[in-house]
Every structure is written in structure tokens, then in C-alpha cells.
VOGU-3710 file (C-alpha; in Angstrom, 3 decimals, decimal comma):
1> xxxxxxxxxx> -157,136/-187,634/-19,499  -154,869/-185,908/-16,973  -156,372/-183,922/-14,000  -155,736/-180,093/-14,217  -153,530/-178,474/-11,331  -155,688/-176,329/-8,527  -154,516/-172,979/-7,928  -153,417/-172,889/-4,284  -155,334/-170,056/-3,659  -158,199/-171,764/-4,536
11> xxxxxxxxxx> -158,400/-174,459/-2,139  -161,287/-176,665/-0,964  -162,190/-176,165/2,855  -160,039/-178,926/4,305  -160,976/-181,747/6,248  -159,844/-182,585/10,054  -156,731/-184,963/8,905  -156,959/-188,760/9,829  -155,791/-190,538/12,679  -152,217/-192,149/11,798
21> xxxxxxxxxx> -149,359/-191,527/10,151  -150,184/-188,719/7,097  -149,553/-189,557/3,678  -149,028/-188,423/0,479  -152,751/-189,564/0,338  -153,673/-187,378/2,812  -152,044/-183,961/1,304  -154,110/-184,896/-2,026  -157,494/-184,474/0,321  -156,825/-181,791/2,669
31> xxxxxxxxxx> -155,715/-179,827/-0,684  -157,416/-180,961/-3,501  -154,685/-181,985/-5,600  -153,676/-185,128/-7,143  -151,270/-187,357/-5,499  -148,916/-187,089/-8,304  -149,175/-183,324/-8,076  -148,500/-183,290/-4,511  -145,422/-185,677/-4,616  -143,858/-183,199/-7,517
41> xxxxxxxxxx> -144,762/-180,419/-5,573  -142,649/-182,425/-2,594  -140,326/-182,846/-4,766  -139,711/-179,139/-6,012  -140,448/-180,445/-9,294  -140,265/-177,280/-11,818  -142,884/-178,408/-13,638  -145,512/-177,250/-10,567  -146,318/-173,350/-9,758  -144,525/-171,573/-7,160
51> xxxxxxxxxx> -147,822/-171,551/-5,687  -148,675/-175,058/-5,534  -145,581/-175,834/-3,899  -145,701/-173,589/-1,349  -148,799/-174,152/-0,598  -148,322/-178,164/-0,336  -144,945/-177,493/1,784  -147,290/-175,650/4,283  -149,860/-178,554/4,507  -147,177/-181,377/4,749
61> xxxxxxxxxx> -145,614/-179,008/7,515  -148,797/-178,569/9,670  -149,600/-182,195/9,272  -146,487/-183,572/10,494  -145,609/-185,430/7,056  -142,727/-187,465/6,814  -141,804/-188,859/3,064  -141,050/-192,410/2,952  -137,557/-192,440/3,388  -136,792/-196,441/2,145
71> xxxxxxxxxx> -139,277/-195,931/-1,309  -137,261/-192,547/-1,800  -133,763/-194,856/-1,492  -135,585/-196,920/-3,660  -136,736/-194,667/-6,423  -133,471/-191,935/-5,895  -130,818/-194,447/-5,008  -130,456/-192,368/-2,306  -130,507/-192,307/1,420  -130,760/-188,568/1,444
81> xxxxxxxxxx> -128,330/-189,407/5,160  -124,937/-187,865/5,628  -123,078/-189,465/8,682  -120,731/-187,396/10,809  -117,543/-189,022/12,741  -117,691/-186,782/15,761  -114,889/-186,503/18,083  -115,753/-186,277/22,189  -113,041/-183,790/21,882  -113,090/-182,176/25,307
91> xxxxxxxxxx> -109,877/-179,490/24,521  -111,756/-177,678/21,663  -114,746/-175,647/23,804  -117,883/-176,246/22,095  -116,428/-178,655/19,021  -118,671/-180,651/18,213  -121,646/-178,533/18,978  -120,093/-175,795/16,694  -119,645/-178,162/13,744  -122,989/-179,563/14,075
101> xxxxxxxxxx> -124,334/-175,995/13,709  -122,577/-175,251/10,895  -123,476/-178,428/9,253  -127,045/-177,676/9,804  -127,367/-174,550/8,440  -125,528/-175,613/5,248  -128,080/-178,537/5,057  -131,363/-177,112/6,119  -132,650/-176,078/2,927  -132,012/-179,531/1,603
111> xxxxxxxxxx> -133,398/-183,293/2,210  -130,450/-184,442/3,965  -130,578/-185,817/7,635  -127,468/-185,922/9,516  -126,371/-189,265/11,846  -123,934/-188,560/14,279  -121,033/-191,901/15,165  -118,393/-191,241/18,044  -115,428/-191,309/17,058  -113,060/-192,343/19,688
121> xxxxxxxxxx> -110,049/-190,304/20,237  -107,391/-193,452/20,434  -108,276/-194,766/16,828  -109,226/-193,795/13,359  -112,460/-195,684/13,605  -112,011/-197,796/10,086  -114,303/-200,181/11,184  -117,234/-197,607/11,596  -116,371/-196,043/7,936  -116,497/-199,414/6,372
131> xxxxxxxxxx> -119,594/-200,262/8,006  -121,176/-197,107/6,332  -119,703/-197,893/2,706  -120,796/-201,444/2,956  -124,679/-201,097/4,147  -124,688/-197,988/2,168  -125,651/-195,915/5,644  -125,403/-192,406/3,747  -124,764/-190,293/0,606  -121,727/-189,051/2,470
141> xxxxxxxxxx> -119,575/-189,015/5,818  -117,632/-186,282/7,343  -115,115/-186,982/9,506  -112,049/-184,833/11,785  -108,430/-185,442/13,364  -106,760/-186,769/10,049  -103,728/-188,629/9,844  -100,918/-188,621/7,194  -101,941/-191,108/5,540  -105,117/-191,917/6,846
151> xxxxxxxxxx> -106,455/-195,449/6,658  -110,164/-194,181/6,269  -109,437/-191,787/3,517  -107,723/-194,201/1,987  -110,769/-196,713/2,041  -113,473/-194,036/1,288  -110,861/-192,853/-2,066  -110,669/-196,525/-2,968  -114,275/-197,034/-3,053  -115,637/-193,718/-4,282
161> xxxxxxxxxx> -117,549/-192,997/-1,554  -118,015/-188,923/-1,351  -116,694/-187,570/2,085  -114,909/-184,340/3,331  -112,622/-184,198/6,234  -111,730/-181,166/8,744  -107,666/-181,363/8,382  -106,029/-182,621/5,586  -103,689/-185,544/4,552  -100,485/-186,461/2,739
171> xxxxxxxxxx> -101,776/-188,225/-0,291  -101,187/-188,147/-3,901  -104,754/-188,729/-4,649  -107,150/-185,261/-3,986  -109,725/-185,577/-1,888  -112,244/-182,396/-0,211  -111,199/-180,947/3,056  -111,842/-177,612/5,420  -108,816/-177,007/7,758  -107,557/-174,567/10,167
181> xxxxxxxxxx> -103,867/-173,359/9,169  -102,408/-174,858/12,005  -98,957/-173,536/11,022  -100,028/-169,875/10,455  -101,387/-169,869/14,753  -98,217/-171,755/16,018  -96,044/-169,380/14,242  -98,229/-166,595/15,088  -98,502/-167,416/18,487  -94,643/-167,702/19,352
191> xxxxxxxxxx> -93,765/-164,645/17,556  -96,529/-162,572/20,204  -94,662/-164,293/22,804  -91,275/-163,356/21,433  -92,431/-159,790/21,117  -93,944/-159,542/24,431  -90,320/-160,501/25,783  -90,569/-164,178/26,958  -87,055/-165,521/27,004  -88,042/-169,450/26,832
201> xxxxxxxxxx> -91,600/-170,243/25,023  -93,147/-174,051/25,007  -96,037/-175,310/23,148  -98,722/-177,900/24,017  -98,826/-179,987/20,735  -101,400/-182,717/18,988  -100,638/-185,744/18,826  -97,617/-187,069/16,815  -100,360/-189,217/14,817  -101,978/-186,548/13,707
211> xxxxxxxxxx> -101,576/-184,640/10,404  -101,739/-180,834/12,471  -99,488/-181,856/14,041  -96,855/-181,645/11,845  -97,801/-178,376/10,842  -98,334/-176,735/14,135  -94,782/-177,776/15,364  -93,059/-176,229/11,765  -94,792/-173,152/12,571  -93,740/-172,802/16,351
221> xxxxxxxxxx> -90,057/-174,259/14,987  -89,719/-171,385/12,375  -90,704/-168,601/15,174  -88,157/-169,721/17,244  -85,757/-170,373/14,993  -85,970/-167,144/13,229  -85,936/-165,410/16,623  -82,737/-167,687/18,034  -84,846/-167,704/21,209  -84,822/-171,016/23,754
231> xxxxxxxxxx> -87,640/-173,518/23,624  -88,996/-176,393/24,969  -91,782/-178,825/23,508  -93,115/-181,239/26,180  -92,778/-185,029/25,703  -95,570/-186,263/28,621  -98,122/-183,993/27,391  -100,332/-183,708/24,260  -103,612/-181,829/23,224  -105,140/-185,152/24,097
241> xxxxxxxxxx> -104,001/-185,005/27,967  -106,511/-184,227/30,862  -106,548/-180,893/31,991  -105,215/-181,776/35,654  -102,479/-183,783/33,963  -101,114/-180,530/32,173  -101,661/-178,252/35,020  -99,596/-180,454/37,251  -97,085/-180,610/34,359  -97,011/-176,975/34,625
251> xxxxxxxxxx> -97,235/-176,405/38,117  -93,829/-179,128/38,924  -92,510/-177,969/35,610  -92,725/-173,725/36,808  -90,912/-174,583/39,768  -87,954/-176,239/38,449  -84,732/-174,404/37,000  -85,105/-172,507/33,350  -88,915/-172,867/33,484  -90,646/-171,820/30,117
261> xxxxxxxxxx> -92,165/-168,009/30,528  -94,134/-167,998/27,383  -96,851/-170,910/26,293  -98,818/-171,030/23,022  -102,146/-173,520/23,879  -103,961/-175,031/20,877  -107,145/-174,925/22,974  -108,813/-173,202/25,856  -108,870/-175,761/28,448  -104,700/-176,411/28,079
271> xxxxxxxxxx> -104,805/-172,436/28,743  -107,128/-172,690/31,418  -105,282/-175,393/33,196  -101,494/-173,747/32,406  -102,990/-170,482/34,128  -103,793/-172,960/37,430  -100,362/-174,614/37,477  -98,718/-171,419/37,223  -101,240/-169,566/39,490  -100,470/-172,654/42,064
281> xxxxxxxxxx> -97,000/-171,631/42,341  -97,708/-167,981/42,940  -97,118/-166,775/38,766  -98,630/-164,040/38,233  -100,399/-164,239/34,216  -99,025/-161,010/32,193  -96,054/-159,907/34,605  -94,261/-163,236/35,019  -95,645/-165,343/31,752  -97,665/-164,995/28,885
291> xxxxxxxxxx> -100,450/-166,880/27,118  -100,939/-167,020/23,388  -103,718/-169,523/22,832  -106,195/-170,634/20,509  -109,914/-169,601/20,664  -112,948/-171,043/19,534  -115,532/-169,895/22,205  -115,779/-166,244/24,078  -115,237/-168,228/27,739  -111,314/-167,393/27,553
301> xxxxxxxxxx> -111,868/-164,333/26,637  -114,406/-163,398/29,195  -112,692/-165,296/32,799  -109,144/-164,092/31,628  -109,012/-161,372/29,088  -105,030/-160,884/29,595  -104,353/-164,229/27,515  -104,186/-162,959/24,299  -106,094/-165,329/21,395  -105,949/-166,405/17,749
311> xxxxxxxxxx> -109,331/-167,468/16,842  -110,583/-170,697/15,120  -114,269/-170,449/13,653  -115,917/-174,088/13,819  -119,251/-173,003/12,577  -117,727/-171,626/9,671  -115,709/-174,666/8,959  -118,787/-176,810/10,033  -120,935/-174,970/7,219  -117,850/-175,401/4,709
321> xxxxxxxxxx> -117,769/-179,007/4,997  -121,462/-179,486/4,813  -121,918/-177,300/1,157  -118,405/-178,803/0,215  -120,216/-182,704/0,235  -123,171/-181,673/-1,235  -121,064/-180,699/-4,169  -118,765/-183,743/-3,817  -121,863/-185,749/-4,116  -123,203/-184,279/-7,194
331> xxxxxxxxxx> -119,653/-185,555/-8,898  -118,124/-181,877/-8,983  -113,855/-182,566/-8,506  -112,230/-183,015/-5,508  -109,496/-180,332/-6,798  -111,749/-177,577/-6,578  -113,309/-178,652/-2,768  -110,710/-177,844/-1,010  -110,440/-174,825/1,929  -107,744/-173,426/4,458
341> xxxxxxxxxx> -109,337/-171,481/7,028  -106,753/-168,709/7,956  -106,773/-167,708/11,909  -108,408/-164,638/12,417  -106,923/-162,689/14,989  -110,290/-160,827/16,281  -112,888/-162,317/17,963  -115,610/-161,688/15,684  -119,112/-160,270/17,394  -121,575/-163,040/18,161
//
């Protein structure tokens, strides 16, 4: 004979909790239920009131419960985990703490717990996404700074491993991605800079490994070209380079004949640093040369509000990438999990 469900609201005076780690055991006590009513009602199960549920949430909550995470993987198949490849990317203000936001608010309603990996900036890190798909670390991986033909996309498509990338690829094969039109804020960015009169422009570029950057030099390429203006694209320097390495770049390179006036930066700190080299040589930002640069924090726009500023949101992609796995892991298609974030040209309000 099965025990009948309690009403929450009528609840037996609890008892002071034991010592140790709470159980499911211990919820069934301090509420009155049955254990197997109090691991559906963990589980959301729709079989258990509103009520109950809540009102088991709350006690798990003030106890400090913890499910069993190996007898979930167990029962689920499941490690309820999704592992992040996170770029020490010191260019992009605020990168990885923005994505990680995003990610958590698309996942805090939900069981999954999220494991963070460096991923060094001189390699793809294979060896990490292998290790992952082999131990079966996680449900799912999310990873940034795609190649063409990336060897860990290729690995994660060959084994069927769900995953979602910031920046996309040049497969055949679909797979999920959030990206930032990279060509849109070159292009954008060298037209301003055309408009505001610059008679030579340069950009600071990714990479040549890197799928953006492929996209962000079309973009500056067509601007240019449509406009017939001069150019110059820098062969020493990269989005990758140390901030005193490009402002010394800038600083010989402003002092030399048929210096670029104009300079669209992918990031803050390559704006920051142009601003010193110039500065250094007496430049003076908005008479002499313009900035057009990308934005992804309000610290540009608050130390040196005359560089104008095309504006990347990484919480937004962050939150993207996070509901776009959840669905990848549930089998939806890869053909519909696919976004391009288009620059947004106002700093919205924080």
C-alpha cells in the first residue's frame, strides 16, 4: 500500500537536522514525506503538487542539500556538467567574466554546473577537448577563438559530442555557434573614419589563424576599397600583442613619413595603448587622428569619450550559447542553433 502525499502546508514541526552531510533521508524527516516523494519533488516530477515541491526545494535549500551527483550520472546518464574553454584573453575588457555571466543566467534555473579549462591563447587545446569526450567530463563544452577548420570541432562533430562555439567555422558539416559580425564593425568602423576625413586608416587585426579574422579584414578591405582611400594593415602586430608592444608600434610608427591618421581597434586595450603612442609623440586624439574601436565594457567610454565605439555584448552572447547547448543536448538540429550577433552602435544602459 503506497503512502499518501502531505500537503505542504500541513507539515509536522521539524526536527533540528543531523550532524553530517543531509540526505534525501533527512528531507523525508524534517518534512514528513516519503523519500520517494521527496526525490520526485527534487526532481520536478509532474506527478507531485506545486506545493510539495516548493515546499521540499525550500527545505533542501535551508539544509544545505546537495543530490548525489555520481548516482544521478548513474541513473540519468548524465553528468548534469557543462565545461567551458575559457580564453585569458586580456584585449577583450571583462571577456571571460562577461561570458560566464551570461552563461549563468541561462543555466540557473537548471541542474547544470559549469567547469571552467584555460584555454591557452597559442593553441586550440585538442588535447583538453578529447580529454572531456573520453572520461565523459560533461553533457557539453563551450568553447571561443575558432579556426577555419578547427581541429576541435572537428573531433567534437566526429564523435557527437553536443558543444557550441563563440565564432564560427568553414565546414560543410553544421554545427551551433553565437558570433559577433566581425565584418559588419570593420567595415563600419573604416567608413566613420573615412567620413570623419582620415586620409590613411590602419586596423589592428586577429590573428591570421583565426576564423574573424578573415572576416574582419573583408570588411575593413571593402571600406577602403569602396572609398579608394590609402591603408595600411600592420604585419608585427595582432589582437594577440601586448599592449606596450602596440603602443610602441604606434608611437615609432606616428613619427615616420605617411603615418596612418585613422585606426579601427578590435578591443579597448589596442585603443587604449594607440591613444599612448600617439599621445607620446604629441597627437592630439580628435584633431590629428581618430579612433573607431570596439566596445565591450563602459571604461573606454568613460577615460576617453572622443573615441567613438561599436559595441559587442558578451553577456548576451554568453546567455546565447548557454540556452543554445541546452537545446543541442536535448537532440534539437544544429541548423536551427545558430546566431550572428549584429554590432550595436549604442552603448546600451547598464
Amino acid at each position: 500500500m503506497s503512502r499518501i502525499e502531505k500537503p505542504a502546508d500541513s507539515e509536522p514541526a521539524r526536527s533540528p537536522p543531523r550532524a553530517g552531510k543531509p540526505t534525501l533521508k533527512t528531507i523525508a524527516e524534517l518534512t514528513g514525506l516519503a523519500i520517494t516523494t521527496v526525490s520526485r519533488a527534487l526532481g520536478n516530477a509532474p506527478q507531485i503538487s506545486e506545493n510539495t515541491r516548493r515546499r521540499v526545494h525550500e527545505v533542501a535549500a535551508e539544509i544545505g542539500y546537495l543530490p548525489d551527483r555520481a548516482a544521478q550520472r548513474l541513473k540519468t546518464g548524465r553528468t548534469n556538467v557543462i565545461s567551458v574553454l575559457l580564453d585569458p584573453h586580456e584585449e577583450i575588457l571583462g571577456f571571460g567574466t562577461s561570458i560566464m555571466h551570461g552563461l549563468a543566467r541561462a543555466l540557473q534555473a537548471t541542474p547544470y554546473h559549469l567547469i571552467v579549462t584555460p584555454n591557452f591563447l597559442d593553441g586550440s587545446n585538442v588535447d583538453a577537448v578529447n580529454y572531456i569526450i573520453r572520461n565523459g567530463m560533461a553533457d557539453g563544452l563551450i568553447f571561443s577563438r575558432t579556426e577555419p577548420f578547427d581541429p576541435r570541432v572537428r573531433l567534437l562533430l566526429e564523435n557527437g559530442f553536443p558543444f557550441v562555439t563563440h565564432g564560427r567555422t568553414e565546414f560543410s558539416t553544421p554545427h551551433a555557434f553565437v558570433d559577433y559580425d566581425n565584418f559588419a564593425f570593420a567595415y563600419e568602423a573604416a567608413k566613420r573614419l573615412i567620413v570623419k576625413g582620415r586620409r590613411k586608416v590602419t586596423i589592428i587585426l586577429p590573428p591570421k589563424r583565426l576564423t574573424f579574422y578573415q572576416h574582419m579584414l573583408h570588411g575593413f578591405m571593402t571600406a577602403v576599397r569602396e572609398a579608394g582611400i590609402a591603408y595600411e594593415i600592420p604585419e608585427t602586430l595582432d589582437l594577440d600583442s601586448p599592449a606596450d608592444m602596440i603602443r610602441d608600434y604606434v608611437r615609432r610608427r606616428s613619427a615616420e613619413p605617411d603615418a596612418p591618421d585613422g585606426f579601427a581597434c578590435p578591443g579597448e586595450v589596442s585603443a587604449l595603448a594607440t591613444i599612448t603612442g600617439m599621445s607620446d609623440q604629441g597627437f592630439t586624439l580628435g584633431t590629428e587622428y581618430d579612433i573607431v574601436a570596439k566596445q565591450t565594457s563602459l571604461l573606454l567610454s568613460q577615460i576617453q569619450p572622443k573615441v567613438e565605439t561599436i559595441y559587442e555584448d558578451l553577456k548576451a552572447a554568453g546567455e546565447a550559447m548557454g540556452q543554445l547547448l541546452l537545446q543541442r543536448i536535448v537532440g534539437e538540429p544544429v541548423e536551427d542553433l545558430t546566431i550572428l550577433q549584429n554590432p550595436q552602435f549604442s552603448f546600451p544602459t547598464p
